[in-house]
C-alpha positions in Angstrom: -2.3 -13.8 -17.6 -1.2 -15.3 -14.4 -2.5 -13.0 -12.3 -5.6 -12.1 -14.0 -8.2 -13.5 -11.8 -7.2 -10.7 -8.9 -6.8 -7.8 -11.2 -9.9 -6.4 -11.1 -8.8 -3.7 -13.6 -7.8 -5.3 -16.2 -9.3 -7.9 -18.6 -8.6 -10.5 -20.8 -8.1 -8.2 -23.8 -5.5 -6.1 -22.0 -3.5 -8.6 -22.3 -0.2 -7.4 -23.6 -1.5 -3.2 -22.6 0.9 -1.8 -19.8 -1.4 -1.8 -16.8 -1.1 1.9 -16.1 -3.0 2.6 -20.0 -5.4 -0.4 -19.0 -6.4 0.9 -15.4 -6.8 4.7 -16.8 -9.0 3.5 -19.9 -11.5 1.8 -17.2 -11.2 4.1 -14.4 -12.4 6.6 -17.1 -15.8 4.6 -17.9 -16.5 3.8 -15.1 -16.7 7.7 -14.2 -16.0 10.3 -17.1 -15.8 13.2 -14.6 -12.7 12.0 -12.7 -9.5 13.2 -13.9 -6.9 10.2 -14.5 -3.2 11.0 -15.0 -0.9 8.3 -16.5 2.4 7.9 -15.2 4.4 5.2 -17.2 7.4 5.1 -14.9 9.1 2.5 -12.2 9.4 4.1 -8.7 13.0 4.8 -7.2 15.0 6.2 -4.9 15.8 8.9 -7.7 12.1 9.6 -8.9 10.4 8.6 -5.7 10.2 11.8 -3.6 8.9 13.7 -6.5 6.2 11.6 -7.2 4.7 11.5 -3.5 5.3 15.0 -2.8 2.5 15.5 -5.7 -0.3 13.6 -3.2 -2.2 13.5 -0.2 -1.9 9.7 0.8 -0.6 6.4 -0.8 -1.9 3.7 -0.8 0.5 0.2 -1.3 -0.3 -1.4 -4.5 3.1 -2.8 -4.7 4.4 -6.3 -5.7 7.9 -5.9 -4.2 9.8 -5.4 -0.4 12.5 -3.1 -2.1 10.1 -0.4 -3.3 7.9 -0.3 -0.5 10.7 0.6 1.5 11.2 3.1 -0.8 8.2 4.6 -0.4 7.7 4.0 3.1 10.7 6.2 3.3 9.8 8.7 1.0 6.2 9.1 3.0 8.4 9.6 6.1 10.3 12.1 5.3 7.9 14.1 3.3 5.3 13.4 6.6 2.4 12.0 3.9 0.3 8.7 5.3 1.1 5.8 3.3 -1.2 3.0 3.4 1.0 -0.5 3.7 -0.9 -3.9 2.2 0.5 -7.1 2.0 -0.6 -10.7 0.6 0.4 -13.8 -0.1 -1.6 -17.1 -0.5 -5.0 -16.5 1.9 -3.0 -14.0 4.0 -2.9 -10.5 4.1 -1.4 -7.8 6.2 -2.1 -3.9 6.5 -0.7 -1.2 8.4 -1.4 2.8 8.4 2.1 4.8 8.6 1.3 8.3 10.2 4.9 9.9 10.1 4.8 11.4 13.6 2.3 9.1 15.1 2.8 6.0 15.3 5.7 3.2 13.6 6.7 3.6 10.0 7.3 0.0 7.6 11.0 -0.3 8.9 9.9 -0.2 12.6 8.0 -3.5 12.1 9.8 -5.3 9.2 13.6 -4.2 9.7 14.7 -5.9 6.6 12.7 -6.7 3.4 12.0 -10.1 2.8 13.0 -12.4 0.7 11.2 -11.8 -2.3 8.8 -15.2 -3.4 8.6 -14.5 -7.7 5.2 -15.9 -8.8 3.6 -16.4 -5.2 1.0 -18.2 -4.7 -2.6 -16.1 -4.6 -6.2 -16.4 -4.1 -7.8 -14.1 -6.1 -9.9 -12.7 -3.1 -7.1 -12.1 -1.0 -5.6 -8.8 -2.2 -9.5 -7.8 -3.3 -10.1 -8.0 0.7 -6.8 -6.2 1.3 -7.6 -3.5 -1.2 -10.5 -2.6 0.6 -9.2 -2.5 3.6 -6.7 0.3 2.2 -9.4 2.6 0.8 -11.6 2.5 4.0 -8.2 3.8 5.7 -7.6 6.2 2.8 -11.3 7.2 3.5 -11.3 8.3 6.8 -7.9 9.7 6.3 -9.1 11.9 3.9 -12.1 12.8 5.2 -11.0 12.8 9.0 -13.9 10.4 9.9 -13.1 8.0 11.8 -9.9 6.5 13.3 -7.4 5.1 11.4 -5.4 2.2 12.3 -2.2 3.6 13.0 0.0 1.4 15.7 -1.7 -1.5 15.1 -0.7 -4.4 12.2 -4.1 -5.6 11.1 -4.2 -10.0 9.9 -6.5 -11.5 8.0 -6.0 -15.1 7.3 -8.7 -16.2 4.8 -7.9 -19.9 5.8 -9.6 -19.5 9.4 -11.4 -16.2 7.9 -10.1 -14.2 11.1 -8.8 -11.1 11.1 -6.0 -10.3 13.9 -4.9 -6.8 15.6 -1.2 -6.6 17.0 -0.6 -3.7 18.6 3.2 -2.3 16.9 5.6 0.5 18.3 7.9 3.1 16.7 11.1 1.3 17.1 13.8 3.7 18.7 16.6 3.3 16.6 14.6 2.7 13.3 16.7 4.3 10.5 13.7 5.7 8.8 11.7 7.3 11.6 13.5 7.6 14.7 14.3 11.4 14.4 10.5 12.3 14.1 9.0 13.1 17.2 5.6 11.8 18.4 2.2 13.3 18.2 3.6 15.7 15.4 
């Protein structure tokens, strides 16, 4: 119930359903054609590459520094695009990890933060972020366009700007430094 209001998947009456069951059952009304697989499991370093060997892309729909660093690593090593969003309060971040082309997670945020349980949220903060995300999965996936890889994308909903800082492969990052560039 607490985070309700930016869960735009899942309703008052799900209350109390695992949100994997609650975001299948609505992803399947809203289109009957697409094919919805369920995976009732916690990501880890055991389980993790096995899981995004299966896809194309992933996107971050994460609520924690320690499994996004996971999967940041997993995406690395397996060369998949993994599509990093962050929030907290009226601030989001994103950033497109392109093993071989530009910085990975670890190159930009050596150490995960500390970890804030309950943070504060407005609910349009990680609606905006989302968004943001599937345009990049978008033209990923369809090649048009150009993703935003090198570059850490801000939006602070406070000001309602939104920020570009160009960001580097860091040289002795322990996730990516032994992929070469342009690859």
């Amino acid at each position: 119930m607490s985070n309700l209001n930016r869960q735009v998947l899942h309703w008052t009456r799900d209350i109390g359903v695992k949100k994997v069951y609650s975001a299948a059952k609505k992803l399947k009304e809203l289109n009957p054609e697409v094919n919805v697989e369920v995976i009732d499991d916690n990501l880890r370093e055991d389980n993790v590459n096995d899981y995004v060997k299966r896809v194309d892309l992933v996107v971050d729909g994460l609520d924690n520094w320690r499994t996004r660093f996971i999967v940041n690593k997993a995406c690395v090593e397996l060369g998949k695009p993994f599509i990093h969003a962050g929030v907290h309060g009226m601030y989001g971040q994103l950033l497109v990890i392109m093993p071989g082309k530009g910085p990975c997670l670890q190159c930009i945020i050596p150490k995960p933060p500390p970890e804030t349980p309950n943070p504060p949220m407005l609910s349009t903060t990680p609606g905006i972020l989302a968004l943001l995300e599937v345009t990049e999965a978008i033209k990923i996936i369809t090649g048009y366009g150009k993703p935003a890889v090198g570059k850490m994308i801000i939006y602070d909903g406070y000001s309602m700007s939104f920020n570009e800082i160009q960001v580097k492969k860091r040289p002795n990052c322990p996730v990516c430094s032994k992929i070469v560039q342009g690859g």
